[in-house]
KOLGUVO-804413 format. One record per atom (N, C-alpha, C): x, y, z; atom name; residue number from 1. Coordinates in steps of 0.02 Angstrom, whole numbers, plus 50000, padded with zeros to 5 digits. Example, Ala and Ser with C-alpha at 12.3 -4.5 7.8 and 13.67 -1.06 7.14 Angstrom:
BEGIN
+-------+-------+-------+-------+-----+
|    px |    py |    pz | atomo | num |
+-------+-------+-------+-------+-----+
| 50660 | 49716 | 50390 |     N |   1 |
| 50615 | 49775 | 50390 |    CA |   1 |
| 50660 | 49835 | 50390 |     C |   1 |
| 50642 | 49888 | 50354 |     N |   2 |
| 50684 | 49947 | 50357 |    CA |   2 |
| 50645 | 50002 | 50394 |     C |   2 |
+-------+-------+-------+-------+-----+
***
This chain:
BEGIN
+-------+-------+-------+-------+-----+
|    px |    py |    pz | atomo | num |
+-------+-------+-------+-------+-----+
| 49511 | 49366 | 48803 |     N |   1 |
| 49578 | 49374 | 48828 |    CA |   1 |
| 49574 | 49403 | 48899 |     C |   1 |
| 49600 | 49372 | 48946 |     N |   2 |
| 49608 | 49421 | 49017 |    CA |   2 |
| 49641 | 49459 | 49015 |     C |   2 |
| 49621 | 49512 | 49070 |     N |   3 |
| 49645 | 49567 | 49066 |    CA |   3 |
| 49683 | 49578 | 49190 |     C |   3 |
| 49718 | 49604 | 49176 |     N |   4 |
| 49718 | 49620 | 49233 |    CA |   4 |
| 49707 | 49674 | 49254 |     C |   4 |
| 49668 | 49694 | 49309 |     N |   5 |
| 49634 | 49777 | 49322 |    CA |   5 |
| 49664 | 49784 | 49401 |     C |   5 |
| 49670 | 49853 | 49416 |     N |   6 |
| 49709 | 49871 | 49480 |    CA |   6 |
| 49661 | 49925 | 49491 |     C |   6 |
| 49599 | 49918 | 49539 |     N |   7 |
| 49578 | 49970 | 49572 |    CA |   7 |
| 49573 | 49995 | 49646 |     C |   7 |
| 49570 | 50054 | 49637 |     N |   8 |
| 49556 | 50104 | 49726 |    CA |   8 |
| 49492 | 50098 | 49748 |     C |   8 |
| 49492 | 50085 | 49788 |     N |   9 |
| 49385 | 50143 | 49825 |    CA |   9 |
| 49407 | 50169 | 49879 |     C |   9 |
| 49378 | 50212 | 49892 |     N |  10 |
| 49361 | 50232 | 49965 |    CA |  10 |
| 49271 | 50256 | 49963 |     C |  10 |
| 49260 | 50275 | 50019 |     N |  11 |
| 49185 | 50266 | 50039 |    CA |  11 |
| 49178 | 50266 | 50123 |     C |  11 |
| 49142 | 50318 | 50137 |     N |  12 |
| 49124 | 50314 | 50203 |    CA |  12 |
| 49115 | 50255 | 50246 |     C |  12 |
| 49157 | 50243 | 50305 |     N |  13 |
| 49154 | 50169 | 50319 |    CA |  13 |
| 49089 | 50163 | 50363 |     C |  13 |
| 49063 | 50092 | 50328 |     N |  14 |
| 48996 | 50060 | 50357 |    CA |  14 |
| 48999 | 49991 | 50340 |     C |  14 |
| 48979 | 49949 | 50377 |     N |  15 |
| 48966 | 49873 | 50374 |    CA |  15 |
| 48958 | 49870 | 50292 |     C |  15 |
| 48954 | 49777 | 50278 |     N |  16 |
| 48964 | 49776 | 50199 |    CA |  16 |
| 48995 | 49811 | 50162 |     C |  16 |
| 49030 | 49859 | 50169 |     N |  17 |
| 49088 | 49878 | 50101 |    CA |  17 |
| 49105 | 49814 | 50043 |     C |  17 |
| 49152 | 49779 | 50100 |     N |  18 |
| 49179 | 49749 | 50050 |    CA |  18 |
| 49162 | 49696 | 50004 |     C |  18 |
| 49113 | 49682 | 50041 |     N |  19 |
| 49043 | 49618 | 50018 |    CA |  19 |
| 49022 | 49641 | 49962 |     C |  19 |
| 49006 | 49694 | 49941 |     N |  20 |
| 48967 | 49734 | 49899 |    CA |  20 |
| 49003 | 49738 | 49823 |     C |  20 |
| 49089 | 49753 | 49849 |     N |  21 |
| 49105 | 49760 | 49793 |    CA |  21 |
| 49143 | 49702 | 49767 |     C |  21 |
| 49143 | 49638 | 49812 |     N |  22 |
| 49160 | 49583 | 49811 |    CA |  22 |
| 49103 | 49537 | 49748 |     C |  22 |
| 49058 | 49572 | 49771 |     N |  23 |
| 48978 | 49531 | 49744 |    CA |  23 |
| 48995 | 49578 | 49683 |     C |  23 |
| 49016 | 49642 | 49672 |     N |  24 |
| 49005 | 49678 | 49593 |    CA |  24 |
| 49075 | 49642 | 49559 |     C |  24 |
| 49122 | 49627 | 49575 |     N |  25 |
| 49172 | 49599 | 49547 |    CA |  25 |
| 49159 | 49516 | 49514 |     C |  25 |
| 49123 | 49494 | 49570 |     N |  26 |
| 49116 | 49417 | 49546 |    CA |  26 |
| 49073 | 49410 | 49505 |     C |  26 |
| 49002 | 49467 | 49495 |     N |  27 |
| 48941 | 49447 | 49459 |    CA |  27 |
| 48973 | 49473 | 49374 |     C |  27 |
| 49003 | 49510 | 49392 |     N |  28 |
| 49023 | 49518 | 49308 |    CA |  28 |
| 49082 | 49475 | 49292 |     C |  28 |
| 49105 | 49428 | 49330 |     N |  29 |
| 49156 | 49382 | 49315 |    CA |  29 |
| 49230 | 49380 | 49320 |     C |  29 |
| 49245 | 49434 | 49354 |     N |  30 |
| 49303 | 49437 | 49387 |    CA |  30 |
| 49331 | 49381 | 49451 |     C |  30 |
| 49381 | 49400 | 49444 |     N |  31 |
| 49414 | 49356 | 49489 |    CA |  31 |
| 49460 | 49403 | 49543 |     C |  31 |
| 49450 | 49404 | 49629 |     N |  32 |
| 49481 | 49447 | 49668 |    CA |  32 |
| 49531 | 49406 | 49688 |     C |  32 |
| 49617 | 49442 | 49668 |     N |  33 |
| 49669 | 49423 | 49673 |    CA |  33 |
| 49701 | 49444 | 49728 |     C |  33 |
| 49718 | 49468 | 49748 |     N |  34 |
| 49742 | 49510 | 49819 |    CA |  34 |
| 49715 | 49594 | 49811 |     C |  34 |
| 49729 | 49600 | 49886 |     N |  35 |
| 49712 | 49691 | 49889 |    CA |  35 |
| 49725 | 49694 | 49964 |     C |  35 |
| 49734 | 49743 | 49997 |     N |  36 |
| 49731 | 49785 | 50057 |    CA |  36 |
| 49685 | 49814 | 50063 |     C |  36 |
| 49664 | 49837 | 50122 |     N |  37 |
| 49604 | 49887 | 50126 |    CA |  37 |
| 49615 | 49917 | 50212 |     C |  37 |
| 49598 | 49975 | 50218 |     N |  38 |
| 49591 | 50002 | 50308 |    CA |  38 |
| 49535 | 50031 | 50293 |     C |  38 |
| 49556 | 50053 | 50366 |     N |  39 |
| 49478 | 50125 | 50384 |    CA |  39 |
| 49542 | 50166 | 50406 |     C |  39 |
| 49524 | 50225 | 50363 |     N |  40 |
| 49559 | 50278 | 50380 |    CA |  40 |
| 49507 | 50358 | 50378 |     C |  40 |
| 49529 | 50364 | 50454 |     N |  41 |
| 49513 | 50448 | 50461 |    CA |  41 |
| 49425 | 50439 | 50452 |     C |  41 |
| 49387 | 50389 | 50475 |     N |  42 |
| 49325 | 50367 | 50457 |    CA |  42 |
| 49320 | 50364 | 50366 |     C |  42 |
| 49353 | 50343 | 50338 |     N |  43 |
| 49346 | 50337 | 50274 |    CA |  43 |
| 49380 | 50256 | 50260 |     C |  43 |
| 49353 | 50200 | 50225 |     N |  44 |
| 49362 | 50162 | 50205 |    CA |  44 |
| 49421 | 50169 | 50126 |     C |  44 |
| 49470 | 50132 | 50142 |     N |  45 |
| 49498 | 50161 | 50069 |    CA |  45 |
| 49528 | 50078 | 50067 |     C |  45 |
| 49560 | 50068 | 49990 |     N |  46 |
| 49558 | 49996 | 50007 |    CA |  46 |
| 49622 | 49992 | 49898 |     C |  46 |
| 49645 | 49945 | 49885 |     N |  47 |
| 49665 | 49947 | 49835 |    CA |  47 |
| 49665 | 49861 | 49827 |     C |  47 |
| 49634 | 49849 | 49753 |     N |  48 |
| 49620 | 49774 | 49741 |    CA |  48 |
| 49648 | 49763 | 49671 |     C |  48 |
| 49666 | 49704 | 49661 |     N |  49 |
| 49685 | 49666 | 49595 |    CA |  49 |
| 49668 | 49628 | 49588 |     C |  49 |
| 49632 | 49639 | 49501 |     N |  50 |
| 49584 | 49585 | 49501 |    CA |  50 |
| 49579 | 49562 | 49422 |     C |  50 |
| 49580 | 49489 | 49380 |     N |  51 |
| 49583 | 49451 | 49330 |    CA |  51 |
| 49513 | 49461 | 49298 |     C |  51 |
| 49500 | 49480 | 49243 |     N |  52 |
| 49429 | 49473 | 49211 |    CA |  52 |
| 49469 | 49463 | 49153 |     C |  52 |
| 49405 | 49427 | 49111 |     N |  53 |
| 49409 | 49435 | 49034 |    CA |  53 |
| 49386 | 49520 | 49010 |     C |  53 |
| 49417 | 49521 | 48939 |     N |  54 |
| 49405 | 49591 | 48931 |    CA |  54 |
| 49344 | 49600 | 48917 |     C |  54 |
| 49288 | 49566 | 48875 |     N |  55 |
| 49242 | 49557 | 48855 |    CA |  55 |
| 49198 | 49585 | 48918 |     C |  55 |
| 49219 | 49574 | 48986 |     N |  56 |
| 49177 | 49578 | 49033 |    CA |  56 |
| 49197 | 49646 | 49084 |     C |  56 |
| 49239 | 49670 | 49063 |     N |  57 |
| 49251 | 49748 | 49076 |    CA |  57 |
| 49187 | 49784 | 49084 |     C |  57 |
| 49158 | 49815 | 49010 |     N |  58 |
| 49096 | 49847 | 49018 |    CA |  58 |
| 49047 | 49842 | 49070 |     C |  58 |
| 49030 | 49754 | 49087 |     N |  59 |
| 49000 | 49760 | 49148 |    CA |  59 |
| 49019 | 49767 | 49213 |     C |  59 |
| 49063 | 49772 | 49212 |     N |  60 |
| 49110 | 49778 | 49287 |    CA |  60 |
| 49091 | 49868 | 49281 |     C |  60 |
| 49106 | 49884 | 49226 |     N |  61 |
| 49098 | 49967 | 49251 |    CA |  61 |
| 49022 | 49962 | 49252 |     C |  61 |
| 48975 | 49931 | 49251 |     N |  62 |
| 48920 | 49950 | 49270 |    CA |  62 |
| 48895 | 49926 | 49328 |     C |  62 |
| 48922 | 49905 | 49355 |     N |  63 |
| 48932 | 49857 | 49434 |    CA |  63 |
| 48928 | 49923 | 49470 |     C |  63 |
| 48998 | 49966 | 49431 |     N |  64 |
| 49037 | 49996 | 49482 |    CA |  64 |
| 48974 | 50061 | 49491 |     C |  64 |
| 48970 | 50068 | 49420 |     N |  65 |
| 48916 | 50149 | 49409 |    CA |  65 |
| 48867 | 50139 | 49470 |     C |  65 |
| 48842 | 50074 | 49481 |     N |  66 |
| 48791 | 50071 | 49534 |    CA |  66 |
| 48808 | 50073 | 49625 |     C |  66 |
| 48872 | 50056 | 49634 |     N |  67 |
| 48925 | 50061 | 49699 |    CA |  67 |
| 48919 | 50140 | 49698 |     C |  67 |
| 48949 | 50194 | 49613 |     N |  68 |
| 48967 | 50238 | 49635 |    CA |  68 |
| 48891 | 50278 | 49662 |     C |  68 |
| 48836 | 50257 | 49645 |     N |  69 |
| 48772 | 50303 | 49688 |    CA |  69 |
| 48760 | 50299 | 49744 |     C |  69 |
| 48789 | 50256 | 49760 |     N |  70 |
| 48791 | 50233 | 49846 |    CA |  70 |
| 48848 | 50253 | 49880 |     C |  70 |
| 48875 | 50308 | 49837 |     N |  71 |
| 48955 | 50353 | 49867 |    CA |  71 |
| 49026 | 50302 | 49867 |     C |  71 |
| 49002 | 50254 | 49850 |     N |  72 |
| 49083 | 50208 | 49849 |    CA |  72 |
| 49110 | 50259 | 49791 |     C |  72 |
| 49158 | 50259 | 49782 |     N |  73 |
| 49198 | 50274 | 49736 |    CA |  73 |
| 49241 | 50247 | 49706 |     C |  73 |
| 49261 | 50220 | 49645 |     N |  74 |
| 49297 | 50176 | 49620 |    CA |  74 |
| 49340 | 50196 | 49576 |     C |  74 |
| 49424 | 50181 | 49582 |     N |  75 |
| 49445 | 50215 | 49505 |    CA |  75 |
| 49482 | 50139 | 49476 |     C |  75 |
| 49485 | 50148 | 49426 |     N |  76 |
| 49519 | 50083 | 49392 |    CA |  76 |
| 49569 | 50078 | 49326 |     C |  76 |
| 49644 | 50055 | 49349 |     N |  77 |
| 49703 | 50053 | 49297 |    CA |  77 |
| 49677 | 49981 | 49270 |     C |  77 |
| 49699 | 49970 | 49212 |     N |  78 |
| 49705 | 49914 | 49188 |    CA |  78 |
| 49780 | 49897 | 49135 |     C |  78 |
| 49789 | 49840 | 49134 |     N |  79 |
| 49827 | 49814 | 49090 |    CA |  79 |
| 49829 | 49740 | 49076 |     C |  79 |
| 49849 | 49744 | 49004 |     N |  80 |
| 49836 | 49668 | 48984 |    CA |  80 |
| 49856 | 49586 | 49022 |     C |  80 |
| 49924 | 49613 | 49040 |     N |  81 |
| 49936 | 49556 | 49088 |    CA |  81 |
| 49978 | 49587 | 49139 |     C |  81 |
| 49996 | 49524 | 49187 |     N |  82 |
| 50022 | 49533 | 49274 |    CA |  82 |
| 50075 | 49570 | 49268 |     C |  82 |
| 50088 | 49593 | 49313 |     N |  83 |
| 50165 | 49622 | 49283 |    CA |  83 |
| 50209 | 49543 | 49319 |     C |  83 |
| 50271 | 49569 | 49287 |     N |  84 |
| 50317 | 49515 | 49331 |    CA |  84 |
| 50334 | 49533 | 49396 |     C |  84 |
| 50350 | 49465 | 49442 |     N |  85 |
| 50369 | 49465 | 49506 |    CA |  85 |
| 50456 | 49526 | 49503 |     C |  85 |
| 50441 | 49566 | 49558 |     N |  86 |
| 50507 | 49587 | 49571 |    CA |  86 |
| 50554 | 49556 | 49584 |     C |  86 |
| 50629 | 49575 | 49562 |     N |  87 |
| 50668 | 49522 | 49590 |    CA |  87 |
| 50724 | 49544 | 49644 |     C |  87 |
| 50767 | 49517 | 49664 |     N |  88 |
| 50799 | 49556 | 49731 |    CA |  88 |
| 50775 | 49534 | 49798 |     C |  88 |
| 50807 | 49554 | 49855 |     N |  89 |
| 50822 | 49519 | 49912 |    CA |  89 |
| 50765 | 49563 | 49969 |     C |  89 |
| 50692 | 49530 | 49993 |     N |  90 |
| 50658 | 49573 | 50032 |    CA |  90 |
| 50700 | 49586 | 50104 |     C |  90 |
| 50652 | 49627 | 50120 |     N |  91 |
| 50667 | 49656 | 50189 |    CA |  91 |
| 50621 | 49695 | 50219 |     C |  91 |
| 50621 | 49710 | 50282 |     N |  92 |
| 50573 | 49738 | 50331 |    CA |  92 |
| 50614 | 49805 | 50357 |     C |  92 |
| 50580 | 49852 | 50362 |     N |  93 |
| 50603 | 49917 | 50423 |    CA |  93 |
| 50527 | 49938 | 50449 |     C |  93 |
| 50551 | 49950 | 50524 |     N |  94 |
| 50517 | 49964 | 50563 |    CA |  94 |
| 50555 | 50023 | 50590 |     C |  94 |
| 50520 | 50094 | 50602 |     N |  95 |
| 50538 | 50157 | 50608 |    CA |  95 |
| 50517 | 50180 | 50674 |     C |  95 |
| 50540 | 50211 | 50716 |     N |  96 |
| 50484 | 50263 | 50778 |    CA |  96 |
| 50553 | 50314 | 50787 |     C |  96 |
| 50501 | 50379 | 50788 |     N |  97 |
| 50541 | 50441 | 50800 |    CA |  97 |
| 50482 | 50489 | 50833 |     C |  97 |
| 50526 | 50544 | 50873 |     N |  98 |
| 50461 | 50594 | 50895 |    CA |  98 |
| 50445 | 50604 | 50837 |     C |  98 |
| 50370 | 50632 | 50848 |     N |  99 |
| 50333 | 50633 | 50777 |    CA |  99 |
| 50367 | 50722 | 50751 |     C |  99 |
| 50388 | 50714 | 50691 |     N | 100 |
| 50388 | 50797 | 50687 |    CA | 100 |
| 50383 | 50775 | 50590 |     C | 100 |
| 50365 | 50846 | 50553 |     N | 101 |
| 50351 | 50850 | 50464 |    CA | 101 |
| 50425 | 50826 | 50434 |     C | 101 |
| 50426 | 50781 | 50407 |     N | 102 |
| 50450 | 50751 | 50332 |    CA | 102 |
| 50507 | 50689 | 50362 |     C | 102 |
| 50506 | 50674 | 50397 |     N | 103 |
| 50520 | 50600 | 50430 |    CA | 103 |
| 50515 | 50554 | 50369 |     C | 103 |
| 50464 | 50542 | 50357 |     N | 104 |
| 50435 | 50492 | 50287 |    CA | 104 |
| 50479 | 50502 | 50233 |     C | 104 |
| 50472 | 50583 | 50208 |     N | 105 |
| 50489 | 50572 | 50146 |    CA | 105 |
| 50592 | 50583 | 50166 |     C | 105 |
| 50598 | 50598 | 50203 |     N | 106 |
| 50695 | 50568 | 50209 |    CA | 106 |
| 50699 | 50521 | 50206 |     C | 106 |
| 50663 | 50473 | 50221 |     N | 107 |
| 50674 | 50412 | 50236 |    CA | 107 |
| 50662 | 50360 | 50155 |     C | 107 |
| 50593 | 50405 | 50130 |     N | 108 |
| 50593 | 50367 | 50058 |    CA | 108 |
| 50631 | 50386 | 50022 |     C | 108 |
| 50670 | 50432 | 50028 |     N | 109 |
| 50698 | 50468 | 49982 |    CA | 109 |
| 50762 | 50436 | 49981 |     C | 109 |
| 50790 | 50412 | 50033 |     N | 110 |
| 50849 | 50371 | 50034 |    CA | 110 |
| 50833 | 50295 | 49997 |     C | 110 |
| 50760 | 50270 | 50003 |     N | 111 |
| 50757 | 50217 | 49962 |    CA | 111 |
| 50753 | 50215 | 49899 |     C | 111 |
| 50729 | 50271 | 49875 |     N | 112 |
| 50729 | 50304 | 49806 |    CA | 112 |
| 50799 | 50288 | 49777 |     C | 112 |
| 50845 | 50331 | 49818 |     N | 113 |
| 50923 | 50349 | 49797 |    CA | 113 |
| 50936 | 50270 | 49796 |     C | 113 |
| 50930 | 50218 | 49818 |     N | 114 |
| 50952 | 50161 | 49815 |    CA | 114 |
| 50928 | 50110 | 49771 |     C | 114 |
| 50871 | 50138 | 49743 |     N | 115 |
| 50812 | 50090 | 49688 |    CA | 115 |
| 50803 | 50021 | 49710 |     C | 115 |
| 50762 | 50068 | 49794 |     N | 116 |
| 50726 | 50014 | 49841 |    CA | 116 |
| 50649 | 50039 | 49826 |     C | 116 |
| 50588 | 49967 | 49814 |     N | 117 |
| 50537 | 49978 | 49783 |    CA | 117 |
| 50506 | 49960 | 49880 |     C | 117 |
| 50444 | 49991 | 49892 |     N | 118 |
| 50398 | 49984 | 49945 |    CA | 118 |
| 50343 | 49949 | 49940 |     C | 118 |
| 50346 | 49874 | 49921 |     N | 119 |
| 50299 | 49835 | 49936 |    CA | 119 |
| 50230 | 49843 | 49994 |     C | 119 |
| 50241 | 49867 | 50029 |     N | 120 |
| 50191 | 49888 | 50091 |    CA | 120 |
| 50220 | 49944 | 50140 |     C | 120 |
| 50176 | 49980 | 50155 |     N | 121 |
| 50188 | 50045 | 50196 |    CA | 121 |
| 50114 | 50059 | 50271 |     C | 121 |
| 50138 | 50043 | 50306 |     N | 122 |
| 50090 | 50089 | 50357 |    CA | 122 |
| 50140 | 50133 | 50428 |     C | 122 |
| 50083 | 50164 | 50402 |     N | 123 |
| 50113 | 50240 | 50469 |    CA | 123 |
| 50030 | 50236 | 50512 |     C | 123 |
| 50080 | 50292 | 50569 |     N | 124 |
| 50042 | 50297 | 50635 |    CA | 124 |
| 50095 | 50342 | 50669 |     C | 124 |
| 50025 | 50391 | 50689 |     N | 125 |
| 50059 | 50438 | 50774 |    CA | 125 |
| 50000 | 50423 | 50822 |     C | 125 |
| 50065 | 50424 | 50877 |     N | 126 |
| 50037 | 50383 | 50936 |    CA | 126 |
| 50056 | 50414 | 50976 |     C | 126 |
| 50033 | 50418 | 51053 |     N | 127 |
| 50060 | 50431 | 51116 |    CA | 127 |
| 50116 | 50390 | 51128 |     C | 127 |
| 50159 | 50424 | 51149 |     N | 128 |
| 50224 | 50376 | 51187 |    CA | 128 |
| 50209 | 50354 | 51247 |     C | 128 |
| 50212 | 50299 | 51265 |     N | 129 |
| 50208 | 50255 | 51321 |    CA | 129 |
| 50230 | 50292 | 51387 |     C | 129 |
| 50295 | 50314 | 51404 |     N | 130 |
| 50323 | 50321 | 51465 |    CA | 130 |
| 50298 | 50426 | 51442 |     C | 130 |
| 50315 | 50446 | 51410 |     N | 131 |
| 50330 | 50552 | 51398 |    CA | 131 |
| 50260 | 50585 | 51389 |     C | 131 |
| 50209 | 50526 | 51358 |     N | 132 |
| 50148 | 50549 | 51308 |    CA | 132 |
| 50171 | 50594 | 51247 |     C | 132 |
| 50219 | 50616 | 51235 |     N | 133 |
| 50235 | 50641 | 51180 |    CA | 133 |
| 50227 | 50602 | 51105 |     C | 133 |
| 50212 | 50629 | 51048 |     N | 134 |
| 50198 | 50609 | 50985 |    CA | 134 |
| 50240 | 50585 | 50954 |     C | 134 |
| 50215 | 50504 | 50951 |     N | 135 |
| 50283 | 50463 | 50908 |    CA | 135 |
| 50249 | 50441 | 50853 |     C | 135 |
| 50300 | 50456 | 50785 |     N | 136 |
| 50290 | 50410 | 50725 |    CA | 136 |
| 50317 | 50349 | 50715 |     C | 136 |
| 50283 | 50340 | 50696 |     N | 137 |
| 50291 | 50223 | 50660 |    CA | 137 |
| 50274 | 50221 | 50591 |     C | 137 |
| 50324 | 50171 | 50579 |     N | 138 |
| 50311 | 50149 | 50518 |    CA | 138 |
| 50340 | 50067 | 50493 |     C | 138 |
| 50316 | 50060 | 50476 |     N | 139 |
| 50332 | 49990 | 50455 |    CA | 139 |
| 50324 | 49966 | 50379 |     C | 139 |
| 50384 | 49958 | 50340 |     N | 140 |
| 50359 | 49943 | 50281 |    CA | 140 |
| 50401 | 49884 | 50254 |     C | 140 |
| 50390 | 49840 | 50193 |     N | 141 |
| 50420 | 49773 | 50172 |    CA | 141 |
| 50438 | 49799 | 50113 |     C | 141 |
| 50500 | 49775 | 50101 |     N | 142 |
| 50542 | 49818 | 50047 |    CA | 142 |
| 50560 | 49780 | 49993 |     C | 142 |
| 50575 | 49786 | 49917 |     N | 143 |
| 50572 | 49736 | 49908 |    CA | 143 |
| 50668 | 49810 | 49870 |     C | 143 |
| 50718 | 49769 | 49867 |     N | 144 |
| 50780 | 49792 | 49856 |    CA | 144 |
| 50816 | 49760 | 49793 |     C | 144 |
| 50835 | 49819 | 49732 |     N | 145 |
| 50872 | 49806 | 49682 |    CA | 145 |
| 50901 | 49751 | 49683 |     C | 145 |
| 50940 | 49694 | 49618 |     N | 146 |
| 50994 | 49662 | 49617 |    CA | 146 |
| 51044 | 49700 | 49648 |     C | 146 |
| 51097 | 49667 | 49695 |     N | 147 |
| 51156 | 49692 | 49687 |    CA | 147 |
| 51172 | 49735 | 49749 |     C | 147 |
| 51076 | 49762 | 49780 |     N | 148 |
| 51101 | 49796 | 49856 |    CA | 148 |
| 51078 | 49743 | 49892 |     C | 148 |
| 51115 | 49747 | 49941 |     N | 149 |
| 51120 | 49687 | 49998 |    CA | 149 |
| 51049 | 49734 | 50063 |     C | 149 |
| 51043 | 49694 | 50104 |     N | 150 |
| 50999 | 49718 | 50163 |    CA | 150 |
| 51052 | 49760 | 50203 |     C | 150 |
| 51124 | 49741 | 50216 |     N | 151 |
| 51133 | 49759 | 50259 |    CA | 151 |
| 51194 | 49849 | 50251 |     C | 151 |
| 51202 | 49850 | 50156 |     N | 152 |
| 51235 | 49893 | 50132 |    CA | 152 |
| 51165 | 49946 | 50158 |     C | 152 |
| 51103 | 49909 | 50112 |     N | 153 |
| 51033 | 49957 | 50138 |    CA | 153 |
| 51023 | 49990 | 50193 |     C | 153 |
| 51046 | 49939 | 50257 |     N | 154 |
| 51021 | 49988 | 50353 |    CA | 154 |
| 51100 | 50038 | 50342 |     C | 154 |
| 51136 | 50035 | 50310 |     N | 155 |
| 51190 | 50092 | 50336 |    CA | 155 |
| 51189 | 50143 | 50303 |     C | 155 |
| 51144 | 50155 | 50242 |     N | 156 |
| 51105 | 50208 | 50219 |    CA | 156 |
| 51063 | 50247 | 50258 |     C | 156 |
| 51003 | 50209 | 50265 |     N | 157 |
| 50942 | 50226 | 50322 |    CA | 157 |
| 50977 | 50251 | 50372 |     C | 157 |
| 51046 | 50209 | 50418 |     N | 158 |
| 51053 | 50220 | 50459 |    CA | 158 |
| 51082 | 50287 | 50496 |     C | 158 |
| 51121 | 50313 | 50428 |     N | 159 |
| 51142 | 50403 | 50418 |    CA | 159 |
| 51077 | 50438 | 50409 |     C | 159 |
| 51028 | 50435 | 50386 |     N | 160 |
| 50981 | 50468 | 50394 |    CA | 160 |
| 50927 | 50472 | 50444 |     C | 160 |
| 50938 | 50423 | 50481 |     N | 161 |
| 50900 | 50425 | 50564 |    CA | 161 |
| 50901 | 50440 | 50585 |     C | 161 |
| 50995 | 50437 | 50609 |     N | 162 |
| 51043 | 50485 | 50659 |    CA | 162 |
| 51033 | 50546 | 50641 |     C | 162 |
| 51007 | 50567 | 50592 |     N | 163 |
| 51000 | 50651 | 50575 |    CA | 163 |
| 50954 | 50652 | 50622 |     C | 163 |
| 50903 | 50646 | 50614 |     N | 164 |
| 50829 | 50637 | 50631 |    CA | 164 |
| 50823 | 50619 | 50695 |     C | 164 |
| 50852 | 50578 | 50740 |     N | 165 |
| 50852 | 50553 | 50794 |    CA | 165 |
| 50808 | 50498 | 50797 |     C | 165 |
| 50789 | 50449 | 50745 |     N | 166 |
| 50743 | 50404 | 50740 |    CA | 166 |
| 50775 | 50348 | 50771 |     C | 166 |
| 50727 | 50288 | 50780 |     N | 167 |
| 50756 | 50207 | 50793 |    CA | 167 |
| 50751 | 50198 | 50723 |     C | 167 |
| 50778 | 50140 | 50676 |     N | 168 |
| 50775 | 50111 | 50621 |    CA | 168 |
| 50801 | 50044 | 50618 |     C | 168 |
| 50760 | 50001 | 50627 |     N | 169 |
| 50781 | 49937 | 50607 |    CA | 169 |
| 50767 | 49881 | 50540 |     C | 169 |
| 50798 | 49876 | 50500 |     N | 170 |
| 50801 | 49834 | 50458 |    CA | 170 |
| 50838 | 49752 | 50463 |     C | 170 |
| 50771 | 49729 | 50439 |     N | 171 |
| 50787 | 49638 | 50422 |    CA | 171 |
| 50776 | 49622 | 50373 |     C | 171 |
| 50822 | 49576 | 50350 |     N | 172 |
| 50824 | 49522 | 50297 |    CA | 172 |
| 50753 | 49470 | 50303 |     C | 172 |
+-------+-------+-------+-------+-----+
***
């Protein structure tokens, strides 16, 4: 019976990472379904989904036992099958504000209150172009309840920016 498995690594970043655990996934018979991965903060961190039979579990964790002596680190959820596709109307926001603490979480927290799910998230502080002063970014793909529209969504966000003094743009 397949099984579907959802794991993390991180691991000091160095050439072949992902080859490695690409080659431990396939030799025990898995199948690599999607995943993300960066280099963060010199640390490789990465999250993958991946189809095996269950039968072939055990050796996947012994794939992994041998990754983990070589400092990869691996953790791994499993469940029997995919979940279902979300349903509801996507969307994009793209964020920049001077950088200052909890920007992020006002901002999720309003998606929360709306039972808006975060399909993808990346942040960044950066120099500002023209001030050099510290700006945050963010960019994430949203995926939004039945019933809330994109554009009921930016006039939410959009009271909580103006607090903040952020840009916030949201698309359909």
């Amino acid at each position: 019976m397949p099984s579907h498995l959802v794991l993390t690594v991180i691991a000091k970043d160095r050439p072949g990472l992902v080859e490695r655990l690409a080659e431990a996934i396939a030799d025990a018979g898995g199948n690599w379904v999607e995943s993300s991965m960066a280099r963060l903060g010199g640390e490789f961190a990465g999250i993958v989904s991946v189809d095996i039979d269950e039968e072939a579990i055990g050796n996947l964790h012994q794939k992994f036992d041998v990754l983990l002596k070589d400092g990869i680190a691996i953790t791994l959820r499993s469940d029997k099958a995919r979940p279902e596709p979300l349903k509801g109307a996507a969307a994009h926001l793209d964020l920049i504000s001077q950088d200052h603490p909890g920007i992020l979480r006002r901002i999720t927290r309003v998606l929360r209150e709306h039972g808006v799910s975060i399909e993808h998230l990346e942040t960044e502080v950066v120099p500002g172009s023209m001030s050099g002063e510290m700006l945050f970014k963010a960019s994430a793909d949203l995926r939004l309840p039945e019933g809330l529209s994109p554009a009921a969504l930016s006039e939410f966000v959009q009271e909580t920016a103006a607090d903040m003094m952020a840009d916030v743009n949201l698309i359909d």
